[in-house]
Structure formats: structure tokens, C-alpha cells
N, CA, C and O of each residue as an XYZ file, in Angstrom:
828
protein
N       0.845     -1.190      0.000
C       0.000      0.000      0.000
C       0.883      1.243      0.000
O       1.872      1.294      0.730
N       0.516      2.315     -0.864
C       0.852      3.304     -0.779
C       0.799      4.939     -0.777
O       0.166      5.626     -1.579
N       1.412      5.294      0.045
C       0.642      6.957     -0.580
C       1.655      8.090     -1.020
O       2.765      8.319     -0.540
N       1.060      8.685     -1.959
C       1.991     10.449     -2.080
C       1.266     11.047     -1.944
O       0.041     11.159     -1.913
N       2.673     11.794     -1.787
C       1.928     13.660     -1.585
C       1.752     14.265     -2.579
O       2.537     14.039     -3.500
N       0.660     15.265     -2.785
C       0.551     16.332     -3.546
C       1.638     16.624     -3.571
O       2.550     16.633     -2.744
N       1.469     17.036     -5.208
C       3.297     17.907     -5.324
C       3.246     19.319     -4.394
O       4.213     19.677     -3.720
N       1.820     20.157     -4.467
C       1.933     21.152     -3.589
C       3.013     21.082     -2.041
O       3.729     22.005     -1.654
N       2.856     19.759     -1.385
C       3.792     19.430     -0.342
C       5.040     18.461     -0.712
O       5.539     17.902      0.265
N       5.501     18.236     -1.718
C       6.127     17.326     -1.745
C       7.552     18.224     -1.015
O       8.278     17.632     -0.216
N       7.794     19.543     -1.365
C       8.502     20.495     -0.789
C       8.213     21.271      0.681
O       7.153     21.005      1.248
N       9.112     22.195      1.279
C       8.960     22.518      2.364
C       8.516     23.679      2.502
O       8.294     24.167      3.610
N       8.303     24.349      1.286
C       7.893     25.868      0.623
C       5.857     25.766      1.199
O       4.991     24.929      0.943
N       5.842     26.598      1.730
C       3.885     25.615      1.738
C       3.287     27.050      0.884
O       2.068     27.216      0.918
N       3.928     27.822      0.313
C       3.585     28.355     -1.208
C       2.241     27.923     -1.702
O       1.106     28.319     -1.438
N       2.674     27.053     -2.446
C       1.785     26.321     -3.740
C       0.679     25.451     -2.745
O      -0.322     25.274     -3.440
N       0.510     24.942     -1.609
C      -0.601     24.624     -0.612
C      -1.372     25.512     -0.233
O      -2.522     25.114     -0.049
N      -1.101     27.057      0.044
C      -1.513     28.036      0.434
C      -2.673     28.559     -0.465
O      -3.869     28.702     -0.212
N      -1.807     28.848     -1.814
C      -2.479     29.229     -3.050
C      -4.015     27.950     -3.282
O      -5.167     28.142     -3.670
N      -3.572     27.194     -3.005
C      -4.588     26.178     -3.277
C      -6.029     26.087     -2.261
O      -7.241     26.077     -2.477
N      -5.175     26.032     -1.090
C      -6.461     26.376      0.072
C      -7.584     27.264      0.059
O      -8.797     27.150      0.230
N      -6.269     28.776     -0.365
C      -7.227     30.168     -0.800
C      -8.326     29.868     -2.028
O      -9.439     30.391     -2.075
N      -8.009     29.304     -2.618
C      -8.545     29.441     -4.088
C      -9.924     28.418     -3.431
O     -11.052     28.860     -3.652
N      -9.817     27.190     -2.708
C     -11.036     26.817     -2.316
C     -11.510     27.467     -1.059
O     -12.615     27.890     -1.396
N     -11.369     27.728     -0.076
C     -11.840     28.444      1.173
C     -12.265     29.563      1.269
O     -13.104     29.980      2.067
N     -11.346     30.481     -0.074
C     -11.815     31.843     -0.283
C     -10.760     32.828      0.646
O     -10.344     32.339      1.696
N     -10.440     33.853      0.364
C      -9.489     34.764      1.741
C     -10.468     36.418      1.556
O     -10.904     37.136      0.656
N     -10.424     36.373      2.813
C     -11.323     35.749      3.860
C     -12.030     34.263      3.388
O     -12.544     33.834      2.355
N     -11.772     33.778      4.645
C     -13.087     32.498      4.719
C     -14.309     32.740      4.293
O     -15.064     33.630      4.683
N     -14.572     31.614      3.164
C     -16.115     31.589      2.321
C     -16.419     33.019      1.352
O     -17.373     33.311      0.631
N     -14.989     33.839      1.738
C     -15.287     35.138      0.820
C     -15.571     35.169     -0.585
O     -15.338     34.028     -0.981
N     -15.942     35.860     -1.519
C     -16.263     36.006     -3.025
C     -15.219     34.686     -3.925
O     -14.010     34.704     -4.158
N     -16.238     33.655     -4.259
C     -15.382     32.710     -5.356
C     -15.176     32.248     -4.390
O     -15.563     33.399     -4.188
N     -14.904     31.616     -3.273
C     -14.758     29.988     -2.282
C     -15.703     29.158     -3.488
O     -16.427     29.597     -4.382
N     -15.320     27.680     -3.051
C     -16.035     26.711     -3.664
C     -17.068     26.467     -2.826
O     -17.345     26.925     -1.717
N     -17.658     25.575     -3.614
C     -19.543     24.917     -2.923
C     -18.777     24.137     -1.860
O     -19.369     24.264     -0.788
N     -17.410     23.184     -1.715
C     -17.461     22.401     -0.875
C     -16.672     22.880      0.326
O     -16.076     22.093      1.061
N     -16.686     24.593      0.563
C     -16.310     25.059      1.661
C     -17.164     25.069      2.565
O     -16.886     25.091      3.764
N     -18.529     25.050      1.994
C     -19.244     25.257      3.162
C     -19.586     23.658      3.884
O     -20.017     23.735      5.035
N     -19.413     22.050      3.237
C     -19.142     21.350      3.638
C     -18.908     21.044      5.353
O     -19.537     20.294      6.099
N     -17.779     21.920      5.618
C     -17.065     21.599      6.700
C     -17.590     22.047      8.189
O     -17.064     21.682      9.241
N     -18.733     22.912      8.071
C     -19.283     23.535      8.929
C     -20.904     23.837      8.876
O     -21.613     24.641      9.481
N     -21.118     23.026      8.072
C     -22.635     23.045      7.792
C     -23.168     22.463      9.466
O     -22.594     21.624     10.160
N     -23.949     22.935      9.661
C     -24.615     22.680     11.235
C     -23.911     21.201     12.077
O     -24.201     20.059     12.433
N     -22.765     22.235     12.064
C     -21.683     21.134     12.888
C     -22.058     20.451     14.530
O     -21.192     19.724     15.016
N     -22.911     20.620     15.067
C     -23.771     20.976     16.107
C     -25.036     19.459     16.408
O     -25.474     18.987     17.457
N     -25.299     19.052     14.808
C     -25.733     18.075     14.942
C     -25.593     17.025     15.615
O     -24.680     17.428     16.335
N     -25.874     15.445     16.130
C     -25.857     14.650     16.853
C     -24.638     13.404     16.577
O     -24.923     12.499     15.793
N     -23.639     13.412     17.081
C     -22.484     13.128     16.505
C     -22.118     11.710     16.322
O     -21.193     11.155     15.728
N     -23.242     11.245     17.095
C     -23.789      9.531     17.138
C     -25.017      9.102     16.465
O     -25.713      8.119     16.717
N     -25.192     10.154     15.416
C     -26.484      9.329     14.736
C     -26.300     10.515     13.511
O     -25.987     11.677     13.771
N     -26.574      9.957     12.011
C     -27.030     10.147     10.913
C     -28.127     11.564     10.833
O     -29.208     11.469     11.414
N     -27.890     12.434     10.328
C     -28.776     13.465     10.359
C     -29.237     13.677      8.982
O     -28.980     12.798      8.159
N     -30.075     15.034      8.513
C     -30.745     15.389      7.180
C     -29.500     16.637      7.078
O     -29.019     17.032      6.016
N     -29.063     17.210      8.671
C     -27.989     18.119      8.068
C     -26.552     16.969      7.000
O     -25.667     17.341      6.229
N     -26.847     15.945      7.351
C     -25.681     15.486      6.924
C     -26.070     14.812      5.722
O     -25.237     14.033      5.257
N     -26.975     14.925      5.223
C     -27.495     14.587      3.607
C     -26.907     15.873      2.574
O     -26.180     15.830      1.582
N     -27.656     17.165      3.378
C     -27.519     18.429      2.952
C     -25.746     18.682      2.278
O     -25.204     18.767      1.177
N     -25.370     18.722      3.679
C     -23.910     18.975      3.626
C     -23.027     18.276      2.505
O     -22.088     18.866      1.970
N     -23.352     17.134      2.226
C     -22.428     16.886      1.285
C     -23.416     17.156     -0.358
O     -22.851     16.769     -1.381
N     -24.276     17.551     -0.442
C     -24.771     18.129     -1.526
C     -23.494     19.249     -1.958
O     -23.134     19.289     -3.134
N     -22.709     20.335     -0.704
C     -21.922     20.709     -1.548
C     -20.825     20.100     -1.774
O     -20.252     20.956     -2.448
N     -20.070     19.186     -1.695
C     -19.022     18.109     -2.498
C     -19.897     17.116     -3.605
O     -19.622     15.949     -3.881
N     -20.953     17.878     -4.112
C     -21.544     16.814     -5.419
C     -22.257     15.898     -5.197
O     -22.838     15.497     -6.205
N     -22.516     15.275     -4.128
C     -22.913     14.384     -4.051
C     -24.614     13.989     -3.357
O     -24.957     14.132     -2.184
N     -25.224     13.616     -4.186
C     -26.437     13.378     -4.029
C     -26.986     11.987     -2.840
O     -26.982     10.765     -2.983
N     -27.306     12.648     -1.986
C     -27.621     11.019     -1.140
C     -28.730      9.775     -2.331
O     -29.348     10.349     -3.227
N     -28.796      9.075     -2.288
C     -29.714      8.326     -2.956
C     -31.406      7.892     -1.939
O     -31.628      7.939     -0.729
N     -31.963      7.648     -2.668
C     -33.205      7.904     -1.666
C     -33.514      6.404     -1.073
O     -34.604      6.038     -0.633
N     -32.130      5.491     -1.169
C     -32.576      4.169     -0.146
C     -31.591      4.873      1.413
O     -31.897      4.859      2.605
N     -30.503      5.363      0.779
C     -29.868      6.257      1.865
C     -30.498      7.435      3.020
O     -30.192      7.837      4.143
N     -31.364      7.654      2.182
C     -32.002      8.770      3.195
C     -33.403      8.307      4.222
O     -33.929      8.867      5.184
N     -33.696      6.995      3.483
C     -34.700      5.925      3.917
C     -33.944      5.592      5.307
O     -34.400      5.868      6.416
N     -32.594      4.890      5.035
C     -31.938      4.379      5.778
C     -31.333      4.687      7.123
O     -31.196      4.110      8.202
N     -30.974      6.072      6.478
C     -30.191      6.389      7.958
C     -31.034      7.364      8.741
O     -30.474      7.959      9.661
N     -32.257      7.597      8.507
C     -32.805      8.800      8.928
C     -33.820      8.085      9.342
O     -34.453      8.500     10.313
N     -34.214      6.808      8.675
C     -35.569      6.087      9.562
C     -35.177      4.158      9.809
O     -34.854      3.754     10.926
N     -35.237      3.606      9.115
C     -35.112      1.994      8.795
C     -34.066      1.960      9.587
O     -34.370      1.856     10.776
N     -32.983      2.009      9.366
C     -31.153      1.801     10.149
C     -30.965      2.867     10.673
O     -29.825      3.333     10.682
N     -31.841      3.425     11.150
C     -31.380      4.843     11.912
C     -30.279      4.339     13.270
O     -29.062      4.529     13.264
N     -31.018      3.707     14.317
C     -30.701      3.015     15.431
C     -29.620      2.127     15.174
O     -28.930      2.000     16.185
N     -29.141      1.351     14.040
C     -28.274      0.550     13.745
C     -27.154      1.406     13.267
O     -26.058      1.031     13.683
N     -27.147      2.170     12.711
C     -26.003      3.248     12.531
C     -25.446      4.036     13.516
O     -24.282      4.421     13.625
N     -26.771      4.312     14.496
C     -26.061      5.148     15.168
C     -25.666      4.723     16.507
O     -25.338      5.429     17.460
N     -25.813      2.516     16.361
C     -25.044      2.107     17.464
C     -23.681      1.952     16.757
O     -22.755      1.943     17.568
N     -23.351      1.844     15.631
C     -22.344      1.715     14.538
C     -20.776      3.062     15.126
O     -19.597      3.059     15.481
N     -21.643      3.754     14.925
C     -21.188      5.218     15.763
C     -20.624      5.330     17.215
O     -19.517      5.851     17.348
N     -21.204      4.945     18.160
C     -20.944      4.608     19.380
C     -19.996      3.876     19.366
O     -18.966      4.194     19.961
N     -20.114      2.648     18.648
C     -19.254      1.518     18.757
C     -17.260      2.344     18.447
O     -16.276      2.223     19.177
N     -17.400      3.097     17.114
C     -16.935      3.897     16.791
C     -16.051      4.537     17.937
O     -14.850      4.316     18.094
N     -16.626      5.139     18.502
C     -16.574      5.604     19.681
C     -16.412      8.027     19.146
O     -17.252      8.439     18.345
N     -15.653      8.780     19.560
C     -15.640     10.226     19.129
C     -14.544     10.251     18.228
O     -13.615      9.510     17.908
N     -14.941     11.249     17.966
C     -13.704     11.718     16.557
C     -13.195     11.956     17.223
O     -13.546     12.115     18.392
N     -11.914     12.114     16.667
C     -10.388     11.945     17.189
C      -9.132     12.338     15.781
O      -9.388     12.261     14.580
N      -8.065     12.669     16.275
C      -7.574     12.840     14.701
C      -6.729     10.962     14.300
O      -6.399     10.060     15.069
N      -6.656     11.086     12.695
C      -6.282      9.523     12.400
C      -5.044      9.667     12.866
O      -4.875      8.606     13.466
N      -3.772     10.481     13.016
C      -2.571     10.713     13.137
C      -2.538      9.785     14.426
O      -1.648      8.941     14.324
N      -3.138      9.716     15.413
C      -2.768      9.389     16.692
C      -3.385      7.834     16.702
O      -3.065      7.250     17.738
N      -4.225      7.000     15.758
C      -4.602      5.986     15.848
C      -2.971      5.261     15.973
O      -2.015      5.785     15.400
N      -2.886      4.478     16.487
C      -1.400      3.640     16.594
C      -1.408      2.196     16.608
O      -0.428      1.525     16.932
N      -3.025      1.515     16.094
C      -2.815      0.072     15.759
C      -3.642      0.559     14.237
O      -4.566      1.366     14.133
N      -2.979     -0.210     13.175
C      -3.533     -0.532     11.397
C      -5.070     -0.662     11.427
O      -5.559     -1.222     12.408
N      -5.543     -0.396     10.861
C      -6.545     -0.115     10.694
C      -7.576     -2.124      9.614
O      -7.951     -2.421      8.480
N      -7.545     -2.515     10.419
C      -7.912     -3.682      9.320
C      -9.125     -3.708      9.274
O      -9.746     -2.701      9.612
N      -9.577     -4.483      8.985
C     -11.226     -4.900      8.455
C     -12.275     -5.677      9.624
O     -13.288     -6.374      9.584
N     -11.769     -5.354     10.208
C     -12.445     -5.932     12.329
C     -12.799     -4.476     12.566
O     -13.847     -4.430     13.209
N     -12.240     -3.065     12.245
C     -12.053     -1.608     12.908
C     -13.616     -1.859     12.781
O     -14.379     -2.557     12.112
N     -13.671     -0.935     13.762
C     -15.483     -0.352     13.862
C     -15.543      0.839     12.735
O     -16.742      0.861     12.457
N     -14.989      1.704     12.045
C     -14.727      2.550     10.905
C     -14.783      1.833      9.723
O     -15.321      2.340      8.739
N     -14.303      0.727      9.685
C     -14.458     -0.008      8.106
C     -15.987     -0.657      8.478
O     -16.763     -0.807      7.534
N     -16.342     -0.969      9.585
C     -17.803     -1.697     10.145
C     -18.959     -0.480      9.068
O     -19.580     -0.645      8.018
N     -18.800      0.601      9.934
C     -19.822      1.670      9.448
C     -19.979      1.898      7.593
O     -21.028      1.794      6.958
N     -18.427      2.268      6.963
C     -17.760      1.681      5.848
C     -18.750      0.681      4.946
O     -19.423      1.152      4.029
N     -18.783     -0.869      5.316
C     -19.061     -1.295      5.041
C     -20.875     -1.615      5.038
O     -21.522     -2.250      4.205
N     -21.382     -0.871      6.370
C     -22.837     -1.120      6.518
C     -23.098      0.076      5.647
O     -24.037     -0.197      4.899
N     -22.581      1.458      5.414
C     -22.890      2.438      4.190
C     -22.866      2.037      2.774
O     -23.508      2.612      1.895
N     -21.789      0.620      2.527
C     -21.665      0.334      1.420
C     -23.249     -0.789      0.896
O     -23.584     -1.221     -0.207
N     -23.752     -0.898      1.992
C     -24.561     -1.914      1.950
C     -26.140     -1.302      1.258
O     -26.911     -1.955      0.554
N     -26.259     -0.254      1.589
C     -27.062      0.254      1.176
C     -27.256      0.611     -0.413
O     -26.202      0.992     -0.922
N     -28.268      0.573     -1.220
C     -28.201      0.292     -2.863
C     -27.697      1.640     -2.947
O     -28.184      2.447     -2.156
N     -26.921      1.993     -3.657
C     -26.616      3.531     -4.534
C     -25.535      3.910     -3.639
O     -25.008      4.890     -4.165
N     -25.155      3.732     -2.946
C     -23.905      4.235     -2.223
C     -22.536      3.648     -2.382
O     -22.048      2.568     -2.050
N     -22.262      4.276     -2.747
C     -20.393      3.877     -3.069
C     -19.275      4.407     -2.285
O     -19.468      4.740     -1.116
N     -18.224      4.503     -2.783
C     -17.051      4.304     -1.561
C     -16.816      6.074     -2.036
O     -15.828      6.432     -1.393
N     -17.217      7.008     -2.700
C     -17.206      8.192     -2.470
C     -18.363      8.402     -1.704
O     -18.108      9.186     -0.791
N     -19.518      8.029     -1.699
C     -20.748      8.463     -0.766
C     -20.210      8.633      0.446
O     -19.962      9.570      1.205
N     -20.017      6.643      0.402
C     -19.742      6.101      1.932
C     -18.768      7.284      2.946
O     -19.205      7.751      3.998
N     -17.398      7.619      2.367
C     -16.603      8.250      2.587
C     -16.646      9.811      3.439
O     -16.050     10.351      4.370
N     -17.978     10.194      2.270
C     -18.314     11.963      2.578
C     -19.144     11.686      3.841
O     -18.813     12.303      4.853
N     -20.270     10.761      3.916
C     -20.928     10.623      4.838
C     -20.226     10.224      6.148
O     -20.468     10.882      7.160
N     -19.665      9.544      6.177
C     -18.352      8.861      7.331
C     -17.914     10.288      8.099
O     -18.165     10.752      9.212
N     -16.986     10.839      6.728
C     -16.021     12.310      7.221
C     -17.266     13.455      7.706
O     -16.836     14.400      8.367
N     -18.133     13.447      7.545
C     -19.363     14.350      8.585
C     -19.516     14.288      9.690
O     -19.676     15.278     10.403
N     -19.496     12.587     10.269
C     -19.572     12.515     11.648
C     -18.417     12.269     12.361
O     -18.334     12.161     13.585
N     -17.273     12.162     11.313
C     -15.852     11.690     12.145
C     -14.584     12.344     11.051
O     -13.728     11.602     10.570
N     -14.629     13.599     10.812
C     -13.927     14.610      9.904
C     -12.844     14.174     10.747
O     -12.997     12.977     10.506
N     -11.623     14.202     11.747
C     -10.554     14.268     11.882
C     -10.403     12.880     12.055
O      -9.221     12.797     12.390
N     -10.920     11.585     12.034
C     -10.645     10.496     11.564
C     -10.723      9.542      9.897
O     -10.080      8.620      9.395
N     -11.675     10.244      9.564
C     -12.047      9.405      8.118
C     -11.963     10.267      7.080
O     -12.590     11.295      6.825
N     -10.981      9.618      6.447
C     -10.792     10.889      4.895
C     -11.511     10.403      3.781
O     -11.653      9.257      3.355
N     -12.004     11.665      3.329
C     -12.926     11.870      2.020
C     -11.916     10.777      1.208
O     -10.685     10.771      1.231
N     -12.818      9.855      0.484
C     -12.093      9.222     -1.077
C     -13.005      9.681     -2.317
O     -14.223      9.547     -2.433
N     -12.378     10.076     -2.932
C     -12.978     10.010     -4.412
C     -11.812      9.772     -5.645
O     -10.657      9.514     -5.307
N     -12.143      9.863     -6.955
C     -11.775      9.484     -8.301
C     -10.282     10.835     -8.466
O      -9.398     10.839     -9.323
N     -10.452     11.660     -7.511
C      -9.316     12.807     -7.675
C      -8.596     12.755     -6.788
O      -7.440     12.829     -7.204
N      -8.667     12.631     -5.357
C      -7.637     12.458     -4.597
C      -7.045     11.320     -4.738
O      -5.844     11.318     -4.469
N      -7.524     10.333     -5.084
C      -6.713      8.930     -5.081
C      -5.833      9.060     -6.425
O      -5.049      8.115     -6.344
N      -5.652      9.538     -7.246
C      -5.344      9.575     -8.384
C      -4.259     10.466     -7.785
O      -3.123      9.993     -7.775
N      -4.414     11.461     -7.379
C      -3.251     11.974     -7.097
C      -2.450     11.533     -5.635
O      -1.371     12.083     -5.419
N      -2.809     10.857     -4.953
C      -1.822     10.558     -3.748
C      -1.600      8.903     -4.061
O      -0.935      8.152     -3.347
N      -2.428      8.458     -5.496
C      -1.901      6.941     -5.451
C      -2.231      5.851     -4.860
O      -1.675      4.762     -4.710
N      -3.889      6.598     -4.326
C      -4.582      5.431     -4.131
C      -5.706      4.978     -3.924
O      -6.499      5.013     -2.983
N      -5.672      4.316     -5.443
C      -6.776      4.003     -6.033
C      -7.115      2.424     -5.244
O      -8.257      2.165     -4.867
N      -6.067      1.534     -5.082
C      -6.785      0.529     -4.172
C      -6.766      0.657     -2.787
O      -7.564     -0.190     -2.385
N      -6.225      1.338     -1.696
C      -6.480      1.737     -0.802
C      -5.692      2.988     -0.345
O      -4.710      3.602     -0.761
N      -6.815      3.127      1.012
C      -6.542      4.654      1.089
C      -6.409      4.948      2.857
O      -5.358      5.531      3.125
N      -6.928      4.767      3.579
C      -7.499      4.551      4.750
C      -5.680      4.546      5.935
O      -5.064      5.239      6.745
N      -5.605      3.033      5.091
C      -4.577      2.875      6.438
C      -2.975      3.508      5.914
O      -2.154      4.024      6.672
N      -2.854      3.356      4.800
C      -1.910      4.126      3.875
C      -1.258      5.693      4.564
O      -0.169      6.065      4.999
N      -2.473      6.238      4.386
C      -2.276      7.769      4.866
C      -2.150      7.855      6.378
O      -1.467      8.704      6.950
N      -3.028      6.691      7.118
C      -2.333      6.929      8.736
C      -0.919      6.720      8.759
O      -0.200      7.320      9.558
N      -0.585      6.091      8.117
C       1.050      5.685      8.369
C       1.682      6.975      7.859
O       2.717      7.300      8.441
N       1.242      7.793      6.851
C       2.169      8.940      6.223
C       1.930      9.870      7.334
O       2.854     10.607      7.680
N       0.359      9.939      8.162
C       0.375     10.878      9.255
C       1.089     10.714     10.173
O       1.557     11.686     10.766
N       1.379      9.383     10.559
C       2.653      9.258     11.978
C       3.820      9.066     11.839
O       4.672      8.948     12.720
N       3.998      8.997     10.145
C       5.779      9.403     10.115
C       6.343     10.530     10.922
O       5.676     11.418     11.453
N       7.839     10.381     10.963
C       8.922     11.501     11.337
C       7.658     11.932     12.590
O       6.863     12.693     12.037
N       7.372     11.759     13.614
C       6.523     12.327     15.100
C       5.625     12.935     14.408
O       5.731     14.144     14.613
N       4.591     12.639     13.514
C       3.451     13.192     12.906
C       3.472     14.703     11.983
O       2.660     15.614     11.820
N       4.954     14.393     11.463
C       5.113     15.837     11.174
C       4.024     15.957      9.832
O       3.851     17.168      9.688
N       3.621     15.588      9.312
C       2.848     16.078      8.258
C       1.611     16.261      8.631
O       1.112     17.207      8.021
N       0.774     15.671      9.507
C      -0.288     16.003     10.519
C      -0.011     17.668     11.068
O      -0.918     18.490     10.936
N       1.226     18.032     11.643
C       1.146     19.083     11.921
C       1.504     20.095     11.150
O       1.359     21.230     11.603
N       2.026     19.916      9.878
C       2.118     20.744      9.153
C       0.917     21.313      8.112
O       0.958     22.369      7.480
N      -0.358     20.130      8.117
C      -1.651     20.390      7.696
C      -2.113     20.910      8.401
O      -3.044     21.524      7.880
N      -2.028     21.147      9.764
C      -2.849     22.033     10.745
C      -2.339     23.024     11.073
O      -2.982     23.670     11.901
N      -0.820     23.691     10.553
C      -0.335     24.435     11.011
C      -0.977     25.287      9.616
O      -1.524     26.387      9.693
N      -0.783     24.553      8.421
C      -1.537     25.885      6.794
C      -2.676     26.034      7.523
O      -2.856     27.215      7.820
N      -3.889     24.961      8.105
C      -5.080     25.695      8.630
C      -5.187     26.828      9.320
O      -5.885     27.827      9.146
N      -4.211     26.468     10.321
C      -4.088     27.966     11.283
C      -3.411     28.965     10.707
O      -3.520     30.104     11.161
N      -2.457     28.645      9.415
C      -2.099     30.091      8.700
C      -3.408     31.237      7.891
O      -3.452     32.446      7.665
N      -4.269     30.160      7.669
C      -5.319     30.886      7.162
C      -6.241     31.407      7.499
O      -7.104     32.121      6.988
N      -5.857     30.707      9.133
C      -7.349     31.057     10.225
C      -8.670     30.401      9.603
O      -9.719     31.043      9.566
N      -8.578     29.209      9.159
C      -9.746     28.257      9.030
C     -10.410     27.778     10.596
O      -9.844     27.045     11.407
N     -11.371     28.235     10.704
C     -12.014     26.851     11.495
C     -11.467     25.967     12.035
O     -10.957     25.106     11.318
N     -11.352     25.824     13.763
C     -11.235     24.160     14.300
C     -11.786     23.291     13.634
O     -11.112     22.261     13.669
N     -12.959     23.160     12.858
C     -13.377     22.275     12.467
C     -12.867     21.733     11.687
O     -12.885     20.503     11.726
N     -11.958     22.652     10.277
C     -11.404     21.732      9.573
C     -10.419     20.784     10.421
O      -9.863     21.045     11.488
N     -10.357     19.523      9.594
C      -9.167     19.016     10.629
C      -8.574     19.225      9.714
O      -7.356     19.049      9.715
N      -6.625     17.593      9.951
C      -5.709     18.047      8.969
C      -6.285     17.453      7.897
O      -6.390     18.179      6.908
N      -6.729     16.231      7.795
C      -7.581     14.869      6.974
C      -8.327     16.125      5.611
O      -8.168     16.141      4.391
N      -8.862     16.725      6.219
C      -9.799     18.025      5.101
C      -8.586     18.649      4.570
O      -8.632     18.646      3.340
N      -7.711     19.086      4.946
C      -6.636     20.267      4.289
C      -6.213     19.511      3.511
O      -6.179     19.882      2.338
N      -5.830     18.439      3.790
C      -5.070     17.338      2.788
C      -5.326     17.033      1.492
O      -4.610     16.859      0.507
N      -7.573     16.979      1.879
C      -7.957     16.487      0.399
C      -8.050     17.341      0.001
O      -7.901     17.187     -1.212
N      -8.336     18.927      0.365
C      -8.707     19.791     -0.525
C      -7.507     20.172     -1.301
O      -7.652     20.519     -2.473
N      -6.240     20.135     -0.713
C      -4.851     20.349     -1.518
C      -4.933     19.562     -2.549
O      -4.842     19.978     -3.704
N      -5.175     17.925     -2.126
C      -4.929     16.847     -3.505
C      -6.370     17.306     -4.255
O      -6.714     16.577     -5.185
N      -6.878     17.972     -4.066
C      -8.534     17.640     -5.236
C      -8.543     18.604     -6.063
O      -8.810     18.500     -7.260
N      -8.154     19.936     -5.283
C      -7.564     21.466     -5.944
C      -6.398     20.534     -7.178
O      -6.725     20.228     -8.324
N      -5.046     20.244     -6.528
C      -4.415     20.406     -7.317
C      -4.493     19.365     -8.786
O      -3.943     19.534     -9.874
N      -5.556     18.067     -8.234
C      -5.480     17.166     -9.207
C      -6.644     17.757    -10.128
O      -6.543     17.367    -11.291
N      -7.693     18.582     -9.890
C      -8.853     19.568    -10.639
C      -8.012     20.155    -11.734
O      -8.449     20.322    -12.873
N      -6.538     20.526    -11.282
C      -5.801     21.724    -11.983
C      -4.935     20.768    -12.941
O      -4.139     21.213    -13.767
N      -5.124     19.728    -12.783
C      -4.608     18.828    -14.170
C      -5.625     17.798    -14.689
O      -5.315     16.663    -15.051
N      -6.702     18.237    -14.690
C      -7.816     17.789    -15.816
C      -7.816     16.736    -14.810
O      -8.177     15.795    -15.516
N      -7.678     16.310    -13.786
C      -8.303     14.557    -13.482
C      -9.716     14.950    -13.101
O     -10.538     14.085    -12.802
């Protein structure tokens, strides 16, 4: 398994990361020209952090993505209670940097993962956006652009924890340190800075 970095970080310059953040977040935050999936990160963050909400259907409407209507059946009425013992089990967000056993296919995160995948119309970008709503500093967004650019298209998950706890987590803190250069939101974690760098920069070469 493997991962890279955006070329934006492949250097120590955080330049070309900066430029990229601005261009989606907006400077000022959400100011004139931010993207639809800034507001993502803070859409009624407030919601119930152990159970499936309609804010969390909403919210990823701005990253594109349409819930499907066995999904909204599902987690909002039918598997409501089963998801959101899924969650518990889970236990609180937390950032992935500090997880310190691999992540295999027993985790209660691939559990939820897999009961999202279960549902008709949901795929491993759905699954993903919906996941990173209720557990943003543990579960990173996957889609067809970040994997393409960090290299991974067959997995993604446990790959990038290991790149977060290299060298004493320095790349964990260097994603949270561009957040705080920009004065983003606690909410973003580093997991968000990361994809929006790889999605910005892989957008900016036609993927």
C-alpha cells in the first residue's frame, strides 16, 4: 500500500498549498469565489455526533454528491438506530494521526464503511463523505481525484495513517499548522486540508 503527496507538499515551501487552500476556502473564509465544498465543513456542525442526520445529507450536496433515496430511507428512519449504534461503537472523533494500531477490516470505521456500502446507490465516495461528517478528523474523504493523485486508487485509509505518523506526525502538523495560517475553522481538521490540496491540485490537471 501506498501513498503520495501532492506535489503542492512534496517540498517545504507551503507556497503552492496556500495558493490552493485560498482558491477553495476563499481569503477571507467563504469570501467572493470559495467553492460549494467550503461550506461542507461547517454546515450545522452541532448536529448529533452519534447518529445520521438530514444536516448530513444536505452537507455533502456541496461536495456533489447526491444522497440516494434508499440512503435517506436508511439512515434517517429503517437503520437509523443501527447506525447510530455503529457510531458509538466507533466511539468520538479523534484525529487519524494518533490511531497507533492498522486499521484492518475488524475496525469499527471499516464496520460503518461497510454497513454504508450496503445500502443500494452508495459507493465508496458516498460512503466516505458521509463517514467524514460525523468523524472529519478520523475518516478521509475518497474520491476518483484524490486517489489519483496521492496513489490510491486501491487503498486509502490505512496508507495515509502511516504517512500521518511518520517523522513524530510531522505532516499532521504541518496540515494544521496551513489551517491555522489561514485562520480556518477548528473544524477543519488536517484529513480536510489534505484532500482539498490533492482535489484542488489534481482539478488543476484535468483529473
Amino acid at each position: 500500500m501506498t501513498f503520495r503527496l501532492p506535489d503542492a507538499l512534496q517540498t517545504s515551501d507551503d507556497a503552492a498549498a496556500i495558493a490552493l487552500l485560498k482558491r477553495y476556502y476563499g481569503a477571507p473564509y467563504l469570501g467572493h469565489g470559495c467553492a460549494d465544498g467550503a461550506y461542507f465543513d461547517t454546515w450545522s456542525t452541532d448536529s448529533d455526533p452519534m447518529r445520521f442526520t438530514s444536516d448530513d445529507l444536505i452537507a455533502i450536496k456541496f461536495l456533489s454528491i447526491e444522497a440516494p433515496k434508499a440512503a435517506v430511507r436508511a439512515l434517517l428512519r429503517d437503520r437509523s438506530d443501527e447506525f447510530s449504534g455503529l457510531l458509538v461503537t466507533l466511539g468520538p472523533d479523534r484525529d487519524l494521526a494518533n490511531e497507533d494500531e492498522p486499521l484492518d477490516h475488524t475496525w469499527a470505521g471499516w464496520r460503518i464503511m461497510d454497513e454504508l456500502h450496503s445500502i443500494p446507490g452508495v459507493g465508496t465516495t458516498t460512503a466516505s463523505k458521509l463517514l467524514a461528517r460525523k468523524r472529519p478528523r478520523l475518516r478521509p474523504i475518497w474520491d476518483t481525484v484524490v486517489a489519483a493523485v496521492t496513489d490510491t486508487v486501491p487503498a486509502q485509509w490505512e496508507p495515509l495513517r502511516a504517512a500521518l505518523r511518520a517523522n513524530d506526525l510531522a505532516l499532521h502538523h504541518r496540515l494544521l499548522r496551513l489551517r491555522d495560517v489561514l485562520q480556518l475553522p477548528e473544524e477543519i481538521g488536517a484529513l480536510r486540508i489534505l484532500d482539498v490540496i490533492a482535489w484542488r491540485e489534481g482539478k488543476d490537471r484535468g483529473l
